[in-house]
MIZA-182990 format. One record per residue (C-alpha): x, y, z. Coordinates in steps of 0.5 Angstrom, whole numbers, plus 500, padded with zeros to 3 digits. Layout:
N
<u X, v Y, w Z>
...
This chain:
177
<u 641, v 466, w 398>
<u 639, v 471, w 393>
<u 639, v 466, w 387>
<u 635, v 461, w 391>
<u 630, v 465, w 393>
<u 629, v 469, w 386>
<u 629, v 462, w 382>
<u 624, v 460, w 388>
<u 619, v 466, w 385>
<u 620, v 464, w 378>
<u 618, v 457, w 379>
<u 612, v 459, w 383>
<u 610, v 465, w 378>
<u 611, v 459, w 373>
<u 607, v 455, w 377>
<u 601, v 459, w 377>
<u 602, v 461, w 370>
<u 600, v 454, w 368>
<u 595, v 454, w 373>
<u 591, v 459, w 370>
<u 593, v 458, w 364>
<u 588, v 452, w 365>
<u 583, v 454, w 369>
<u 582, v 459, w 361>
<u 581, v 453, w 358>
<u 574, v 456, w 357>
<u 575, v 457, w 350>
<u 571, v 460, w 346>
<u 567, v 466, w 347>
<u 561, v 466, w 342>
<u 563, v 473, w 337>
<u 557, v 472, w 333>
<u 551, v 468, w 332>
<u 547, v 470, w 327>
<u 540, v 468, w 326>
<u 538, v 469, w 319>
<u 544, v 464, w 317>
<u 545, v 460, w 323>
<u 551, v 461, w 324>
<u 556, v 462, w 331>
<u 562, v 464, w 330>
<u 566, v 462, w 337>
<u 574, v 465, w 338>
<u 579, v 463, w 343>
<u 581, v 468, w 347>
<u 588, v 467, w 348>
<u 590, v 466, w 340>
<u 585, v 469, w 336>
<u 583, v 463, w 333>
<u 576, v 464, w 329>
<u 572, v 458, w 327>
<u 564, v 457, w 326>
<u 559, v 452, w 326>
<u 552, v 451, w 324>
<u 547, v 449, w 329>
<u 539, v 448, w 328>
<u 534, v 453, w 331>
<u 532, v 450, w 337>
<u 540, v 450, w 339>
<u 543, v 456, w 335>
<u 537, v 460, w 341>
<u 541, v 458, w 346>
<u 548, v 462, w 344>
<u 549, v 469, w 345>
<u 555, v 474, w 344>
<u 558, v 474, w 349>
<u 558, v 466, w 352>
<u 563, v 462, w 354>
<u 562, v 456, w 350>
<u 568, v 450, w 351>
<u 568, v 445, w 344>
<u 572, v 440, w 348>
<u 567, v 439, w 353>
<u 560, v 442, w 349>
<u 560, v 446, w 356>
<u 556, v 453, w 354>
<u 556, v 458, w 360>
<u 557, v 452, w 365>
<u 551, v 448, w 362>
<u 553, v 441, w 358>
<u 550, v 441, w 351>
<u 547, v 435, w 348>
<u 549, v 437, w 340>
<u 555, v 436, w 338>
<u 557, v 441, w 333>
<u 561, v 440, w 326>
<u 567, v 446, w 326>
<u 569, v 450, w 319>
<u 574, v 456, w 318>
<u 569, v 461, w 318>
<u 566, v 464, w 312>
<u 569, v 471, w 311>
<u 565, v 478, w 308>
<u 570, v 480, w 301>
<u 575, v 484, w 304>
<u 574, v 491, w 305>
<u 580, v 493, w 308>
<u 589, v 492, w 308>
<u 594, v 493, w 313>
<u 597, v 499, w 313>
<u 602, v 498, w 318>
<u 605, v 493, w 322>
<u 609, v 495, w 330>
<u 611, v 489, w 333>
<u 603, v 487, w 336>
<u 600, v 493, w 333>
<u 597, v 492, w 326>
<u 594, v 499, w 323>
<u 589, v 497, w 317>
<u 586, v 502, w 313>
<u 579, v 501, w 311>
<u 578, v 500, w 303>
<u 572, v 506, w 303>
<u 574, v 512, w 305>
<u 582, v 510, w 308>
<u 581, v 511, w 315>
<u 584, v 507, w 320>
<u 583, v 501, w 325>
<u 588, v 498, w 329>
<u 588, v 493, w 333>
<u 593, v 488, w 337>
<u 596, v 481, w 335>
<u 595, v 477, w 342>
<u 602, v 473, w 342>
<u 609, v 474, w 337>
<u 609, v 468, w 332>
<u 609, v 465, w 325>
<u 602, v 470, w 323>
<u 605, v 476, w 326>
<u 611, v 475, w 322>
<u 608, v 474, w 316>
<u 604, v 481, w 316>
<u 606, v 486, w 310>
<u 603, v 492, w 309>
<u 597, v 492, w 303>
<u 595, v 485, w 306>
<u 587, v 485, w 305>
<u 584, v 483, w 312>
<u 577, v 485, w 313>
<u 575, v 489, w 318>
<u 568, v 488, w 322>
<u 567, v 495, w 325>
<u 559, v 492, w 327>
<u 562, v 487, w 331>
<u 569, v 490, w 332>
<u 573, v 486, w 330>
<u 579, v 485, w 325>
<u 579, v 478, w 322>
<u 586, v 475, w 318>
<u 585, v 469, w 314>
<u 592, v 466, w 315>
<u 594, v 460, w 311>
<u 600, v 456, w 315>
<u 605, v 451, w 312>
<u 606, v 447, w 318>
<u 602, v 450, w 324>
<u 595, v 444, w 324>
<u 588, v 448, w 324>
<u 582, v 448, w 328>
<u 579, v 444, w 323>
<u 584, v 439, w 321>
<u 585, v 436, w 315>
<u 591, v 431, w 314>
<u 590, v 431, w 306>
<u 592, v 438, w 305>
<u 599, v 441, w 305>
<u 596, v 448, w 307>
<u 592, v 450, w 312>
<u 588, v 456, w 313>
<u 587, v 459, w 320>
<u 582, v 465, w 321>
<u 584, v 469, w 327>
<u 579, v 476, w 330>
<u 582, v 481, w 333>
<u 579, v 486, w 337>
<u 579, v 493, w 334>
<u 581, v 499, w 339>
């Protein structure tokens, strides 16, 4: 009976687990809209992935840190958009710092100016925590508060897919503690 009832319970966990796992496909939040390069930067919160896109003047007003946008559904913060935008790997600053240690989901990097340190904590286990070594160049956004990983997968398929190359890089960002 016991057996019956605890495998009851996983099965509702799992069952709302998936439920709300679904209600957050709000994906993204908006981590940066810069004004002077017409660039936002939105990032899905349940992996990291970054990704940017150019939108004009009128719509790029719009966007604010902090905003939830959905590309699937061109939905910003329950409003639907009448833009459609074109979605590229984000242009990254040179890196500025490496990693400096790697503990199951906690990263250190140490800044490249100075040598302090910044850690942060991957958000799932997977392909790119694994491949994480000390002396990894990321760079660090302390204005925003993010650490940014450019990682280039052999088999996992991009935000910005691309059928013709063999590697695809990803960008994740990471909130730094």
């Amino acid at each position: 009976m016991k057996r019956l009832l605890i495998g009851g319970f996983v099965a509702v966990a799992a069952t709302l687990a998936v439920d709300s796992f679904a209600d957050q496909k709000v994906c993204c939040d908006v981590i940066r809209v810069n004004a002077e390069s017409g660039v936002v930067w939105v990032r899905n919160p349940l992996g990291g992935l970054l990704a940017e896109f150019h939108p004009s003047a009128a719509d790029l007003a719009k966007f604010k840190v902090g905003d939830h946008f959905n590309p699937d559904t061109n939905v910003l913060n329950g409003t639907k958009l009448e833009t459609k935008f074109a979605y590229v790997e984000p242009e990254l600053a040179p890196a500025n710092a490496t990693i400096f240690l790697v503990r199951g989901a906690r990263v250190t990097a140490k800044l490249n100016d100075g040598g302090s340190l910044r850690s942060f904590y991957l958000l799932s286990f997977g392909p790119l925590q694994s491949s994480l070594r000390p002396g990894q160049d990321i760079v660090v956004d302390e204005a925003g508060g993010w650490a940014i990983i450019r990682w280039v997968s052999h088999t996992a398929a991009s935000i910005i897919p691309d059928p013709k190359r063999k590697l695809t890089p990803q960008t994740y960002a990471f909130k730094l503690n």
